[in-house]
N, C-alpha and C positions, 0 to 999 in steps of 0.2 A: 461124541467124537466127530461125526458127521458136519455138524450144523457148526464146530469149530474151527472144521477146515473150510466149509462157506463165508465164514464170518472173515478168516484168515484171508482167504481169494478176495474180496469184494474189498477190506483194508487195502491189498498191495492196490487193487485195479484204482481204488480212489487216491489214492497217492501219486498214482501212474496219470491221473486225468488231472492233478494237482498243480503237476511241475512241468508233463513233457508235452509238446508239439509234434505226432506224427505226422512224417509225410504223405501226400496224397490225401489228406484224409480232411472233410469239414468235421471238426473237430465239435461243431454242435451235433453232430449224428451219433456222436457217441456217449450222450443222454440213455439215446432207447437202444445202442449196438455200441458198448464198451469192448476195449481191447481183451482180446485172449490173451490168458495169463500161460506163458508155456514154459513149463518147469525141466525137461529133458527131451532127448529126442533120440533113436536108435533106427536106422538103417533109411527107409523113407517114411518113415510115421513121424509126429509131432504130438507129445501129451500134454497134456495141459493141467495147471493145478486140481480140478478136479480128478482126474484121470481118464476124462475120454483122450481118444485119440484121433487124430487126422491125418490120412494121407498128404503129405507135403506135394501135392500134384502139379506144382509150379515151382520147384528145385528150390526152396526159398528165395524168390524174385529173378531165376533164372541162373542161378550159381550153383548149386551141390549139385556134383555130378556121382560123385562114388558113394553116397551114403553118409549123411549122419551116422556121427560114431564111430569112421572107419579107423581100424587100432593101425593101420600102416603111421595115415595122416597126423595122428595124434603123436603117434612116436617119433617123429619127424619134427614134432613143434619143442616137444618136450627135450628132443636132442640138443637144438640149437638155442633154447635157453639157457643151456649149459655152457656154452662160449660167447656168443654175440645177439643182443634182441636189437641192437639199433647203433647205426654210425652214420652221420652224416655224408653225402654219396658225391660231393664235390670233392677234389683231393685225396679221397679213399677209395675204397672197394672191397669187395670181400669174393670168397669162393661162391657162395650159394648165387650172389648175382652173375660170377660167370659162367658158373657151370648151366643155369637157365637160359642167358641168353645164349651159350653155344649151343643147346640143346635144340633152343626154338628156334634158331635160323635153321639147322639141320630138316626141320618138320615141317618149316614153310614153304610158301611157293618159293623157287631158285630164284636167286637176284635179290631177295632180302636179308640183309650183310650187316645188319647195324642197329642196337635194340635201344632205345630209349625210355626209361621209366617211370612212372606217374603212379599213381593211386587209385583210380577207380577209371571208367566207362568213358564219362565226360571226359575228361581230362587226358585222356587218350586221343580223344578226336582231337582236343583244344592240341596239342600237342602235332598232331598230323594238317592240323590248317595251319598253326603257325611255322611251321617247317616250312609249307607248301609255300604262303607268303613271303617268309624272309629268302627263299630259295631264287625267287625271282628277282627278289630284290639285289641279291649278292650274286647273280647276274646278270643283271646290268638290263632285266627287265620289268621293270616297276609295273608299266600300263598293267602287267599281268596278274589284278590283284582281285578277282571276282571267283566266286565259286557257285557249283549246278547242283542242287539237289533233286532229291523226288518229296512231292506236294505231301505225300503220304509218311515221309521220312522221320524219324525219333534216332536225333544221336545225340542226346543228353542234355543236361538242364542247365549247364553253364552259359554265360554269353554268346559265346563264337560256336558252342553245340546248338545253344538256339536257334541261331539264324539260321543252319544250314538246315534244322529240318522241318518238317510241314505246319505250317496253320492249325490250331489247334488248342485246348483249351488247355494244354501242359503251358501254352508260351503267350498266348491272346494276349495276356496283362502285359506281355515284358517288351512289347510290339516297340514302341520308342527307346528301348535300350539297345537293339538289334541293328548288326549290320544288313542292309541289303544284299540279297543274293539272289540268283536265277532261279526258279522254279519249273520243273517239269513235271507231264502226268503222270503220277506210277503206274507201274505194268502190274492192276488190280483188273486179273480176269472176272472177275466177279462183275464188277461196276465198269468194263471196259472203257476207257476215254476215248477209243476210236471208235464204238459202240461195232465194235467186229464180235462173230460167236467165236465162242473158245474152241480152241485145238484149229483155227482155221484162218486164222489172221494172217500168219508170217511176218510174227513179232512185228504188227505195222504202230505200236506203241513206244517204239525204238527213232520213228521220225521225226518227235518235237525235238530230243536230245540232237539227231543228225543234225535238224536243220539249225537249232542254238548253236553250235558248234561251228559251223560253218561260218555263219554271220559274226559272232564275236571271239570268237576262241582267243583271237591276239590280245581281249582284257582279262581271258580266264585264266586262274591259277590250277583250280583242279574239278574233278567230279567229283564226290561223296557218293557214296551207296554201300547198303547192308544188300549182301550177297544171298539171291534166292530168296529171303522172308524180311519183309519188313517187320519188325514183331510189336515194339508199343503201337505202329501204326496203324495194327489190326491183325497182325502174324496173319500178314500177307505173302501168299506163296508165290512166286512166278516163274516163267520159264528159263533156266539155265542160259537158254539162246539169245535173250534180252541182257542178261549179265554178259554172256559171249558178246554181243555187238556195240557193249557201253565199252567196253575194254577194248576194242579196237579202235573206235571214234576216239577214245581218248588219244590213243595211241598216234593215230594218223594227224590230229591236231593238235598234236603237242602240248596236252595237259594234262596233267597228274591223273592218277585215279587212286583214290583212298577208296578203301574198304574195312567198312566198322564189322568188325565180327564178334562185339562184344558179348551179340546174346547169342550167334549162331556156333560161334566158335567150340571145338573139345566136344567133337564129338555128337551135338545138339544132332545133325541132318542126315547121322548116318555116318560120315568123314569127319574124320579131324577137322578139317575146316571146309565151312558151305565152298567157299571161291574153288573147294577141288573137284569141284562137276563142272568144270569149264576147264579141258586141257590143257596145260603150257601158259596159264593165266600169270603174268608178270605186274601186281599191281606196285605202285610207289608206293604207299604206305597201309599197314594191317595193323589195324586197333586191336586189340585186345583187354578184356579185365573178367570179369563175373568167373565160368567155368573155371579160369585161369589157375586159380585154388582150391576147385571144388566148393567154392563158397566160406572157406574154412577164414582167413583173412586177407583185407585189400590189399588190390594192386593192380594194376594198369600198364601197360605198357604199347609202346607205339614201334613197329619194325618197318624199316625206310634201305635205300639202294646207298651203294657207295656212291655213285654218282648225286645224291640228296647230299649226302655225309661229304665230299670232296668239297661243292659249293660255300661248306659253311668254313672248310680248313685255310686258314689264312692266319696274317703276323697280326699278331694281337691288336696293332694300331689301323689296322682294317676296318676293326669292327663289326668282322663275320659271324661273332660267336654268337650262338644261339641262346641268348638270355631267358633263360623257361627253368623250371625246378620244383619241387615239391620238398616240404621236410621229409616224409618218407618216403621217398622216393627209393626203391629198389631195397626196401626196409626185408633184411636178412631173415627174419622169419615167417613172412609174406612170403620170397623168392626159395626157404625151404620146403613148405608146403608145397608149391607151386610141382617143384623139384619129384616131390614123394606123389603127387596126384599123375602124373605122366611116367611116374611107376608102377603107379595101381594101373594104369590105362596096358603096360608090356607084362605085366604079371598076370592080370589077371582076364587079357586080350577083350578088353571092352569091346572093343569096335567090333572083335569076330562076334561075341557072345550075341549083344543087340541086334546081328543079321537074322537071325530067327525069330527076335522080338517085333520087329517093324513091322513086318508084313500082318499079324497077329492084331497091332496099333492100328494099321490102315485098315484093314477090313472089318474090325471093330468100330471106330469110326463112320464106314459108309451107311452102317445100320441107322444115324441118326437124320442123311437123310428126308427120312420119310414120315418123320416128326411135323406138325403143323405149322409149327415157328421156326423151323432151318431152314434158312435160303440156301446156305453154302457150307460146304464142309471142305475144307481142306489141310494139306499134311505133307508134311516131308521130316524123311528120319522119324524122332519120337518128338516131336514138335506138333501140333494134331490145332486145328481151331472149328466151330462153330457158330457162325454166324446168325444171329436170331434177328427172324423178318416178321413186321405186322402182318404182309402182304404177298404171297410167295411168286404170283405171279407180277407185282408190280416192281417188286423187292424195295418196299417201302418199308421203311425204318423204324424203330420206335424212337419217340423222343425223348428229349435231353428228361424231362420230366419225369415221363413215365419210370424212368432207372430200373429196367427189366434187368438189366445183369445184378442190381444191387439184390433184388427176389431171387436170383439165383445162387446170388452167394448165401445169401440165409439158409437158402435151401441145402444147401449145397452142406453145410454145416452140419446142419443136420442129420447128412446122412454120413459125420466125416470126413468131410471133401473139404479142400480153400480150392474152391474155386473164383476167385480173383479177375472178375473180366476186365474188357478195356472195352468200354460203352457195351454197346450192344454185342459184343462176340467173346462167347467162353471158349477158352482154352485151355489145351491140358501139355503142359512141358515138364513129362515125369523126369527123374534120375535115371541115370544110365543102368545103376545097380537094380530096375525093377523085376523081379520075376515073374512070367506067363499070367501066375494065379491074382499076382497083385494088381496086374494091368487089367485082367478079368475083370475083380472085381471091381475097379476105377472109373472100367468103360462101364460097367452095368450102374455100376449107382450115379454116376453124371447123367447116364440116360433117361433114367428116372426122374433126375432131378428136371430138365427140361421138360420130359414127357407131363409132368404137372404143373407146367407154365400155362399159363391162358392168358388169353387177351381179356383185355379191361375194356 
């Protein structure tokens, strides 16, 4: 029976290496590291045709937030296959998409009046720079067609999300397909670009933005930035007060400020949304996709001011309208889920329950510290990363070569974990639904798993 269901597993994985293209992935590494084969999954574990099991400690690429298998979510998909799986969102509409977007402008920062919808992460951003652009256009200020990111920035893999964010080997190939845009340092206390000590700067990382702004703002359209953590860019954590002074620069020099909260968004930081640790934060536009459903299925969406929305309302011979769209755009059993997961969030008062979890995360956390390969450990909400250094006093790096996170995640497997870095820094972005004992045993066996790293 055994050696059947082996023989079964290794057929489907050869089949799987036969026909499909995973992303991320060089596809010759997985010769000697083939895909897991994962046949169900319940609450935050993942089985696999064998039947071991893995903690899912990276929400499935940063989306499940309530649990695998939650019977709410599921009943809610199953409902609305009952009346409508899909109508096209030009000339129609349906309930599930309004009832979400009155729901989420209710949730957001004040001043966001107006939902727009998309499909995933990218497409969201793509959606908040073309806005931003045609916005000045229809206008009557064109010069204003530039945008500011951080050097460190990841807001998704399409064209117009490439440009805006950092150098990097997600985008290095696609360098000649890319628009130009401004680059600034990110506020990575770690790696300071003002080389100031932490906790004693006075956000002086805040000046290249000042003084870019200054000098050209009348070509800028907008700023971009993920709110508090940069995450593909190294689930970079920064001060609240640096997000507080990008959002007033904006402000004073009249240009947008978009905020991706793709991966921070539902919950990830502690708050509903990272941008609510800066009071009275008014950004023009809030990306949204991944948590959005709990991971359950896609959808994106972009929320913008009526003052964005008024720009674009004109007589058709204008030529105002905003020419963007997706086939599933605001696809009704996307926008149900959506609907039933920010009902698990008031049923079953997520945000109060994880206030006793965080703290439990953080101080679990600082124990790895004192690890011989952690330069940096940092964490906001249940968002937690580890930084692994050749060097701890030089904070010297491993190389592209070495792929010490790749030995991690192996490791990592084996004790159960995905652990999944991004270069050199593991990180753990559990489910909102984890309990004490699960997070226990999460932070103990990740610590194991680095504490048996060694230098080569």
């Amino acid at each position: 029976m055994g050696k059947n269901i082996f023989a079964d597993n290794a057929a489907w994985v050869k089949k799987d290496l036969k026909f499909i293209w995973h992303p991320y992935t060089q596809m010759k590494d997985c010769q000697k590291f083939p895909p897991i084969l994962i046949e169900r999954a319940k609450g935050i574990k993942l089985y696999d045709s064998r039947g071991n099991f893995y903690y899912d400690t990276i929400s499935s690429w940063w989306s499940n937030v309530h649990g695998h298998n939650h019977p709410h979510i599921k009943s809610a998909i199953r409902k609305q296959l009952n009346s409508l799986e899909h109508v096209l969102f030009a000339g129609f509409t349906h309930k599930p998409a309004i009832l979400l977007a009155e729901k989420l402008v209710s949730i957001t920062p004040k001043g966001l009046t107006k939902v727009f919808f998309s499909d995933n992460g990218s497409t969201a951003v793509e959606v908040a720079l073309k806005m931003s652009f045609q916005f000045w256009q229809n206008s009557a200020r064109p010069e204003k067609n530039r945008f500011v990111s951080l050097d460190h920035a990841y807001h998704g893999d399409t064209i117009g999300a490439m440009s805006v964010s950092g150098a990097s080997i997600f985008n290095e190939k696609f360098r000649p397909l890319m628009f130009s845009a401004f680059k600034i340092p990110a506020p990575y206390c770690y790696h300071c670009p003002m080389k100031k000590a932490r906790g004693s700067c006075s956000i002086a990382c805040i000046k290249p933005l000042e003084a870019l702004l200054k000098k050209a703002s009348r070509e800028i359209a907008a700023v971009i930035i993920e709110p508090l953590i940069l995450a593909a860019g190294g689930m970079i954590v920064y001060p609240k007060e640096y997000l507080e002074k990008a959002a007033e620069l904006a402000k004073r020099h009249n240009v947008h400020l978009i905020l991706d909260e793709v991966a921070t968004g539902f919950g990830r930081t502690g708050k509903m949304f990272a941008c609510e640790y800066v009071e009275d934060i008014k950004p023009d536009f809030l990306c949204l996709s991944k948590g959005i459903t709990s991971g359950y299925l896609p959808l994106g969406l972009t929320l913008t001011t009526d003052k964005i929305y008024q720009a674009f309302w004109a007589d058709y011979e204008e030529k105002k309208t905003f020419y963007h769209g997706h086939t599933y755009t605001a696809n009704p059993l996307s926008c149900s889920v959506a609907l039933a997961s920010l009902e698990v969030f008031e049923e079953e008062k997520t945000l109060e329950r994880i206030k006793d979890i965080i703290p439990l995360f953080h101080r679990g956390l600082e124990k790895f510290r004192n690890l011989s390969l952690v330069g940096d450990v940092r964490y906001l909400g249940l968002i937690g990363a580890i930084e692994l250094v050749k060097d701890k006093k030089t904070k010297k790096s491993f190389s592209f070569k070495e792929r010490i996170g790749l030995e991690a995640y192996k490791r990592g497997l084996e004790k159960n974990l995905i652990l999944r870095p991004l270069g050199n820094i593991i990180y753990l972005f559990p489910l909102l639904s984890i309990k004490e004992n699960e997070l226990q045993d999460i932070l103990e066996r990740t610590y194991a798993v680095i504490a048996s790293l060694r230098l080569r």
